[in-house]
LOKE-126171 format. One record per residue: z negated, x negated, y of N, C-alpha, C in turn. Coordinates in steps of 0.02 Angstrom, whole numbers, padded with zeros to 5 digits, always signed. Last residue first. Example, Ala and Ser with C-alpha at 12.3 -4.5 7.8 and 13.67 -1.06 7.14 Angstrom:
BEGIN
[[-00354; -00642; -00112]; [-00357; -00684; -00053]; [-00394; -00645; +00002]]
[[-00390; -00660; -00284]; [-00390; -00615; -00225]; [-00390; -00660; -00165]]
END
This chain:
BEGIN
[[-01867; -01513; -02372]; [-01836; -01535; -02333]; [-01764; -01555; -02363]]
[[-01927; -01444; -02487]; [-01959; -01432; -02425]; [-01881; -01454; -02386]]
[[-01891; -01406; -02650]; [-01877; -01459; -02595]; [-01891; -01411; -02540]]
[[-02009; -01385; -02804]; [-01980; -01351; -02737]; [-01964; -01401; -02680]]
[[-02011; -01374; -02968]; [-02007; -01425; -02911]; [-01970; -01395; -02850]]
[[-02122; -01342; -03094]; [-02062; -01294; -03045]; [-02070; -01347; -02985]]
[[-02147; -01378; -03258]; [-02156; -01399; -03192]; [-02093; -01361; -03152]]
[[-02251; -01299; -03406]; [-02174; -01314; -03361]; [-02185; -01340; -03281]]
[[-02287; -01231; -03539]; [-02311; -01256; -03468]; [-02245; -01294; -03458]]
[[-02259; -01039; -03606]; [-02262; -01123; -03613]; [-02299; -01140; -03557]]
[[-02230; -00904; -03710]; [-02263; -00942; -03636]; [-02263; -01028; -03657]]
[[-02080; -00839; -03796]; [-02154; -00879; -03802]; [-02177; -00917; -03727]]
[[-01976; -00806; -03778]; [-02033; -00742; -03833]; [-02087; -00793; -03836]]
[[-01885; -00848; -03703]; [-01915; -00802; -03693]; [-01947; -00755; -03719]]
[[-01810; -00955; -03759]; [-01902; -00969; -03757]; [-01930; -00931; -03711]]
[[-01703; -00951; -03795]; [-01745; -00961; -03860]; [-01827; -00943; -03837]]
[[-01644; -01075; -03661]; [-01619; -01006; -03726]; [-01657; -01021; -03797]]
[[-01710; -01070; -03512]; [-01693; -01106; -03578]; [-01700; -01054; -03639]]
[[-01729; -00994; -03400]; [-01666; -01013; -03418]; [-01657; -01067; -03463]]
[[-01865; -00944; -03406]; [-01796; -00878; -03413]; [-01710; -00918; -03418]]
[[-02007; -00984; -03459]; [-01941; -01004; -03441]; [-01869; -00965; -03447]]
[[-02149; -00880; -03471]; [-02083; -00885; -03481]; [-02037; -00920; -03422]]
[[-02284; -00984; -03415]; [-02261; -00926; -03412]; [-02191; -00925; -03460]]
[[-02357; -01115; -03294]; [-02378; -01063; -03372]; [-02340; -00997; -03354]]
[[-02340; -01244; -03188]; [-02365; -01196; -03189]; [-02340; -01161; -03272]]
[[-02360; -01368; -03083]; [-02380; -01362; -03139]; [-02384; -01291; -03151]]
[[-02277; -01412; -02939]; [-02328; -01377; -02983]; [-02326; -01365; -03044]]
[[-02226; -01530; -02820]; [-02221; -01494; -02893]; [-02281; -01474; -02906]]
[[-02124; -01525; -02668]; [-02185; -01502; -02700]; [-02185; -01483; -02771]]
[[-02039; -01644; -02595]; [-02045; -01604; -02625]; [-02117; -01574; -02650]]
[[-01943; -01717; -02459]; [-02020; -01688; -02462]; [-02025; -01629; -02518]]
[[-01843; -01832; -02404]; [-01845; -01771; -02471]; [-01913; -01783; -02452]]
[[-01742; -01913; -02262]; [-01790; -01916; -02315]; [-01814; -01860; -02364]]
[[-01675; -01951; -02162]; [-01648; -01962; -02237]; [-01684; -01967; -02265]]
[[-01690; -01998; -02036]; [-01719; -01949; -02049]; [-01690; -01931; -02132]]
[[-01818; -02177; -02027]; [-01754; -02115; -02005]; [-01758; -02066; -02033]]
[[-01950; -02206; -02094]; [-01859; -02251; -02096]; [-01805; -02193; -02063]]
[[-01970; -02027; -02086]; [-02012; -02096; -02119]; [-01964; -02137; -02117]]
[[-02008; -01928; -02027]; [-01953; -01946; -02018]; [-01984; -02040; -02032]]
[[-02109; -01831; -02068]; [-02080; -01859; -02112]; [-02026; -01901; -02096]]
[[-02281; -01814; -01994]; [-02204; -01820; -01954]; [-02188; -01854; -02002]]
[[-02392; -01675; -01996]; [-02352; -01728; -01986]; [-02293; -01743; -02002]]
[[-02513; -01650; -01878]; [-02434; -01641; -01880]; [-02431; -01682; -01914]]
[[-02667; -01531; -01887]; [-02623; -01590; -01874]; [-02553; -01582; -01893]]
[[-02818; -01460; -01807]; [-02729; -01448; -01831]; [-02692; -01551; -01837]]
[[-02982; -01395; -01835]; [-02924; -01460; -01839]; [-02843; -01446; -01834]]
[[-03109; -01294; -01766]; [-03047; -01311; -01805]; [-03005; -01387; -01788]]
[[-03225; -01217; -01747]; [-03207; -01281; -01686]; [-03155; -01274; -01770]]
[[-03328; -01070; -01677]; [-03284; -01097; -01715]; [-03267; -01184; -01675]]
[[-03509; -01000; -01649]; [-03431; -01005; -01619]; [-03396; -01055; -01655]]
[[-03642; -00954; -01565]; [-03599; -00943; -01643]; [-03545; -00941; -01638]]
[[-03756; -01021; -01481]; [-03699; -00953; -01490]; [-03655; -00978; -01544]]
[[-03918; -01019; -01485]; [-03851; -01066; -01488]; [-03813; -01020; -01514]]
[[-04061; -01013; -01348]; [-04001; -00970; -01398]; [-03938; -01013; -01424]]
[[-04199; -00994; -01297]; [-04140; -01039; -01315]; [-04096; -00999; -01361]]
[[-04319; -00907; -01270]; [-04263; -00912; -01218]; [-04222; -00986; -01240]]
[[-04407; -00984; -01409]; [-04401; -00924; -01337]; [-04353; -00970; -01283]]
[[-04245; -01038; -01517]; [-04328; -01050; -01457]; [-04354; -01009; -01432]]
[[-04159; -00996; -01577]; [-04195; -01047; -01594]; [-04263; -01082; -01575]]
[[-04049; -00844; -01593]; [-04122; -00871; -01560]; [-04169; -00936; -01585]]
[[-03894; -00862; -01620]; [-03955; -00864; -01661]; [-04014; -00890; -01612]]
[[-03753; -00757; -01551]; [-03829; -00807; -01537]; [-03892; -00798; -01591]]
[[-03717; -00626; -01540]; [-03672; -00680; -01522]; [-03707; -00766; -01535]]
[[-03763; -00506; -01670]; [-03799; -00556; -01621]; [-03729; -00609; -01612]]
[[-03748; -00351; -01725]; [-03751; -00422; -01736]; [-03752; -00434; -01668]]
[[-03781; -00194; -01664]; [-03714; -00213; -01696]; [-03695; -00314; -01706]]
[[-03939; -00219; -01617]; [-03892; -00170; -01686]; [-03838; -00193; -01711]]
[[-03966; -00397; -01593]; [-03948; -00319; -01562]; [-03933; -00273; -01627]]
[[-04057; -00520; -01511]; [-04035; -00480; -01582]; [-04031; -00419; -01563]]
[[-03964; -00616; -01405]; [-04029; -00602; -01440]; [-04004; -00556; -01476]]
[[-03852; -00610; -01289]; [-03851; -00664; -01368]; [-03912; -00671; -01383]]
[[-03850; -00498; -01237]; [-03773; -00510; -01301]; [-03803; -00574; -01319]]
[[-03925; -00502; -01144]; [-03945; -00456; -01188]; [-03913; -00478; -01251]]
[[-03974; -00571; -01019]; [-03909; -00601; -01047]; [-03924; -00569; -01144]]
[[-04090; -00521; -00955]; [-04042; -00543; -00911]; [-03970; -00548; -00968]]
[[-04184; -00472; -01059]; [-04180; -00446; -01011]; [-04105; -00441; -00937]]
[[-04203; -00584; -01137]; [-04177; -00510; -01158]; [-04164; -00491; -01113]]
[[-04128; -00730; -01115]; [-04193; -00701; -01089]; [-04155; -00624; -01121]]
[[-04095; -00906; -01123]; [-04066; -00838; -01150]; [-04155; -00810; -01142]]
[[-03962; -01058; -01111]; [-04046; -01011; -01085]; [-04033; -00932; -01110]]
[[-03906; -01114; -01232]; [-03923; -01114; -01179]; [-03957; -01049; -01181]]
[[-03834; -01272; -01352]; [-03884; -01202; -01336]; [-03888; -01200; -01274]]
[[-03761; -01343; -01483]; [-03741; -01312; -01416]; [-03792; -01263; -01406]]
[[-03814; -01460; -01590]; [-03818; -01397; -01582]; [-03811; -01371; -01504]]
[[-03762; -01630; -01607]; [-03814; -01571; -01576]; [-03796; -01529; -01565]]
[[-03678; -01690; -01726]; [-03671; -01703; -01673]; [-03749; -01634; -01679]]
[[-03521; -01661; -01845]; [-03602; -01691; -01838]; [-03608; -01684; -01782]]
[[-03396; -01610; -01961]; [-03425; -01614; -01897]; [-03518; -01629; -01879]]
[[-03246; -01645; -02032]; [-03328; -01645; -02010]; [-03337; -01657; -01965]]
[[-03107; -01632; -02132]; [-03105; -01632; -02062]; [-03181; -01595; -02056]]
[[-02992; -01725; -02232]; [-03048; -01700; -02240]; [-03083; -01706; -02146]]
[[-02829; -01724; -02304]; [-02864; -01726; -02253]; [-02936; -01700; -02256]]
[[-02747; -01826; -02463]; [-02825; -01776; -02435]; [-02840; -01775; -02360]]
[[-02637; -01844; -02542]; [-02657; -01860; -02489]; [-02689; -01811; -02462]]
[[-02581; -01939; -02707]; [-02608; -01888; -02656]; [-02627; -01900; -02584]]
[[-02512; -02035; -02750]; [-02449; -02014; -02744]; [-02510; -01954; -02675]]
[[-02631; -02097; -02861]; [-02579; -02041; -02878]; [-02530; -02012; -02825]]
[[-02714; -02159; -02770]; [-02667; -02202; -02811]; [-02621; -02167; -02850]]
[[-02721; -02068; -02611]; [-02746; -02069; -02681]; [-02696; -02120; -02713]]
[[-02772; -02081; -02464]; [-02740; -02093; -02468]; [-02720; -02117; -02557]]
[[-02868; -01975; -02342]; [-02878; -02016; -02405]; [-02800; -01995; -02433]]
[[-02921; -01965; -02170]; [-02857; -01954; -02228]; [-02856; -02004; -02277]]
[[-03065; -01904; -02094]; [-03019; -01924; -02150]; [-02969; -01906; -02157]]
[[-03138; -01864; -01948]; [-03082; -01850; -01985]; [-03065; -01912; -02008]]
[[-03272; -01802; -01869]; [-03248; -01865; -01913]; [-03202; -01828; -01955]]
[[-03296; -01771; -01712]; [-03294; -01762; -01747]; [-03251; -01798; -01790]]
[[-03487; -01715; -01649]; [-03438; -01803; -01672]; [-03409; -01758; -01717]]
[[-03535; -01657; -01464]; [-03518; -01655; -01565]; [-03484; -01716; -01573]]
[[-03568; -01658; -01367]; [-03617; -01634; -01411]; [-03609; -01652; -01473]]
[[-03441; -01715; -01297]; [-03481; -01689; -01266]; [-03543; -01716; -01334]]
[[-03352; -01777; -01441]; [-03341; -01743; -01382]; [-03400; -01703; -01347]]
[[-03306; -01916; -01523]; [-03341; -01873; -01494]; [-03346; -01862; -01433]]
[[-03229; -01941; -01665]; [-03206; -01950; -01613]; [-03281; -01909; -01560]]
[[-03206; -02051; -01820]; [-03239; -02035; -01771]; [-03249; -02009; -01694]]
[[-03081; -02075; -01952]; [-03100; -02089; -01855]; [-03140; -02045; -01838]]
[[-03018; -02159; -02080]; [-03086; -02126; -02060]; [-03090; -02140; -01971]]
[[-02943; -02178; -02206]; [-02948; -02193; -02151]; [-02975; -02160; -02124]]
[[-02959; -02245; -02379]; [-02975; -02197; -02320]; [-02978; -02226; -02255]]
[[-02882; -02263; -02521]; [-02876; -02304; -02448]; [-02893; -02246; -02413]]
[[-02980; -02209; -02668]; [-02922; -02203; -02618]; [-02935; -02240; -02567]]
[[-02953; -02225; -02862]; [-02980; -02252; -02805]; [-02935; -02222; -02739]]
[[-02999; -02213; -03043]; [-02946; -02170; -02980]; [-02991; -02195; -02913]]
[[-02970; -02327; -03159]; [-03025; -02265; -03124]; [-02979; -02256; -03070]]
[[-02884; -02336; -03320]; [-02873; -02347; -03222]; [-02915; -02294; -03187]]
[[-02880; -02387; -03462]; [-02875; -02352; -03430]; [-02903; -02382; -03341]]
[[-02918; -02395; -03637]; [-02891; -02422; -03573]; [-02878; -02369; -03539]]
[[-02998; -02424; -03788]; [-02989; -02378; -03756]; [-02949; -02410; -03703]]
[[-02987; -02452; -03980]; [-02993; -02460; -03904]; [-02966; -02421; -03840]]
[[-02960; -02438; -04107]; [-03027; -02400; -04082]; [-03021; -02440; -04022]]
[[-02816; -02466; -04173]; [-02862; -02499; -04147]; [-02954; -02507; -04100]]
[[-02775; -02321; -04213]; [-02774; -02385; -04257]; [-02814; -02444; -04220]]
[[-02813; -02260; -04078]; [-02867; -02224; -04132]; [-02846; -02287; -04180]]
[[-02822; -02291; -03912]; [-02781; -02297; -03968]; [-02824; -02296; -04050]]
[[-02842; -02181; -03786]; [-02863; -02208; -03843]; [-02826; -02225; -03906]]
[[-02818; -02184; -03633]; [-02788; -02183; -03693]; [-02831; -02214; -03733]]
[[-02815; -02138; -03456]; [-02842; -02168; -03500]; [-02827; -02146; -03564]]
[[-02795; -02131; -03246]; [-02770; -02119; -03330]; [-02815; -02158; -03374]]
[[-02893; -02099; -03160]; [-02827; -02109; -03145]; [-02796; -02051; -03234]]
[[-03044; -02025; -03167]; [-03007; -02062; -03211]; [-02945; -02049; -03171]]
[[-03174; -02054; -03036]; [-03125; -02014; -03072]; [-03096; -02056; -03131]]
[[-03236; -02133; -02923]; [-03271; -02110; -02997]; [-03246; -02074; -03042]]
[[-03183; -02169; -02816]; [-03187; -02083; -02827]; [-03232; -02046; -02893]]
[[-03225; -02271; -02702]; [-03214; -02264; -02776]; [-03209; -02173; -02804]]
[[-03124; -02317; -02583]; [-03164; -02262; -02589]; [-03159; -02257; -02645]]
[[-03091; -02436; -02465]; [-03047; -02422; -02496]; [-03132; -02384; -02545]]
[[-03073; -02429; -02267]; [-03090; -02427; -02339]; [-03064; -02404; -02387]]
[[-03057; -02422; -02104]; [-03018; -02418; -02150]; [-03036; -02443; -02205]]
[[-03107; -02359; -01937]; [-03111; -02393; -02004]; [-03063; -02375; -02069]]
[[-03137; -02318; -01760]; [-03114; -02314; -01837]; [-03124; -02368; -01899]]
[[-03188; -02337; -01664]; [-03195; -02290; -01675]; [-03185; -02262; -01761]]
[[-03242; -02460; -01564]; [-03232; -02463; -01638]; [-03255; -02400; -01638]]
[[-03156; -02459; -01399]; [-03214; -02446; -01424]; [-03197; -02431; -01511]]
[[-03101; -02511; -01254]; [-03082; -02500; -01343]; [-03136; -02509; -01344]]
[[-03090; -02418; -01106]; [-03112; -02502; -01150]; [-03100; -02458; -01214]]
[[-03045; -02392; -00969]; [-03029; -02394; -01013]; [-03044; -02425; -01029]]
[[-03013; -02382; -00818]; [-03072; -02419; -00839]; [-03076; -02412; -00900]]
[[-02906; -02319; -00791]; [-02874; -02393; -00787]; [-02932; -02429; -00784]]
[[-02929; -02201; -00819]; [-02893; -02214; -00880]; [-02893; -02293; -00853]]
[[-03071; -02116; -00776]; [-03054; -02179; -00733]; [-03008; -02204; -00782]]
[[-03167; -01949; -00750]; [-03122; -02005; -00797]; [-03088; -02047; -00751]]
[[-03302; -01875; -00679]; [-03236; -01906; -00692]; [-03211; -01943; -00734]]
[[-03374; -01735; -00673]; [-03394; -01775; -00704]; [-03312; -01816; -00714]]
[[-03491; -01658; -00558]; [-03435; -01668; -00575]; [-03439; -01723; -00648]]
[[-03594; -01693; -00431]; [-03613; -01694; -00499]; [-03561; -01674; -00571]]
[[-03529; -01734; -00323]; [-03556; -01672; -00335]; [-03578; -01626; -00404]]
[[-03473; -01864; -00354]; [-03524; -01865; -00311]; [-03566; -01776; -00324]]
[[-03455; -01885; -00542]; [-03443; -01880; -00478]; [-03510; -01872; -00406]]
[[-03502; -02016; -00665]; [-03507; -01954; -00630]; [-03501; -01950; -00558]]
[[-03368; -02073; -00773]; [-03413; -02088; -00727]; [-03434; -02022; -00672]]
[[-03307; -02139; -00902]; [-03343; -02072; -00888]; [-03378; -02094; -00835]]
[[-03159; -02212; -00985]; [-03201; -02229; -00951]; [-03229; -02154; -00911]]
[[-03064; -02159; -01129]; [-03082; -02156; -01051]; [-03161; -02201; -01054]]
[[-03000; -02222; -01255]; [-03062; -02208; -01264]; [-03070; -02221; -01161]]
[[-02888; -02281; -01313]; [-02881; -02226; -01277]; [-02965; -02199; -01271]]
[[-02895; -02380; -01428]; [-02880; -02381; -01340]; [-02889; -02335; -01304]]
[[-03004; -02423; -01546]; [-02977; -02353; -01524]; [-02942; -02377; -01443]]
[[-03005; -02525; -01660]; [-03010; -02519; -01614]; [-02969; -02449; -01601]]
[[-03046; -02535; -01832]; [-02993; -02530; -01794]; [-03034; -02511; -01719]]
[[-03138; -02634; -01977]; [-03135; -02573; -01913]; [-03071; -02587; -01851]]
[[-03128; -02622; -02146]; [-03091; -02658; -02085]; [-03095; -02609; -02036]]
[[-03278; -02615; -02242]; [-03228; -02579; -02229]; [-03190; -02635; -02168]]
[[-03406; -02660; -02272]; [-03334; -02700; -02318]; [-03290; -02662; -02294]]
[[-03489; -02544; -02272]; [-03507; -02631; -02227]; [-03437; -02669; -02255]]
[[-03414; -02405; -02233]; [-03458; -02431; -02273]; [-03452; -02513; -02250]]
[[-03448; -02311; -02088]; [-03409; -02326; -02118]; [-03458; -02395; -02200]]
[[-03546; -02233; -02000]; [-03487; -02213; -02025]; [-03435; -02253; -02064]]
[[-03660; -02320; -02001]; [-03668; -02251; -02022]; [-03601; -02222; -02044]]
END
């Protein structure tokens, strides 16, 4: 389901061992620990054009469809799975893409006892899905880091954009808009 049949799957280590307590609790055991295939690694046709040229004296065409190395982990927590990409583009790009799957969080809900998550004047904490089920309406986000100290720390992180306007420091070509690249060093 998560990965395509030609992909290379990676082992996860850090994947606890869950065992339930005596008072219905619920424990972790890190020195029952098993790897479990959480991840994978493929390479993702994008169906794009890289590049391509037509040479009009010879009516032929060439060119490079655009493909990426995705790395893809699966992680799940309680109810939810959640699957994070980083696609890795033949242009130099790099896409995080951060989903979520898994079962809908719900609990008991009566008008009478727990009023804030049925339907009120000023909105609802809770979409009513059942009599007396309610799944409350609430956020889940991603953060990541990352870390340029790539071979040590002697390294440049720049950003270019493409951008339209007057160039104010080439002489002549403040009576006409152009396109131009503005290259900003991060690091």
């Amino acid at each position: 389901v998560d990965c395509p049949y030609d992909a290379e799957y990676l082992q996860d280590m850090a994947t606890f061992h869950v065992i339930p307590g005596p008072d219905g609790t619920v424990l972790s055991d890190p020195s029952k620990a098993v790897g479990l295939t959480t991840a994978c690694v493929f390479e993702q046709d994008t169906s794009d054009t890289l590049w391509r040229h037509t040479t009009f004296t010879r009516k032929q065409s060439d060119g490079v469809r655009n493909s990426n190395l995705v790395v893809r982990h699966v992680t799940t927590v309680g109810n939810y799975d959640y699957i994070t990409e980083f696609r890795f583009g033949l242009d130099g790009s790099i896409g995080i893409h951060f989903n979520f799957a898994g079962y809908c969080e719900t609990r008991w809900y009566h008008a009478d006892v727990t009023p804030e998550e049925g339907p009120r004047s000023k909105g609802s904490l809770s979409e009513i899905v059942y009599p007396h089920l309610a799944a409350p309406l609430h956020s889940h986000f991603g953060a990541f880091k990352l870390d340029l100290d790539v071979l040590g720390e002697e390294n440049a992180f720049e950003v270019v954009e493409a951008k339209t306007g007057v160039v104010d420091d080439v002489e002549g070509s403040h009576r006409y808009a152009t396109k131009y690249l503005d290259t900003t060093h991060v690091l």
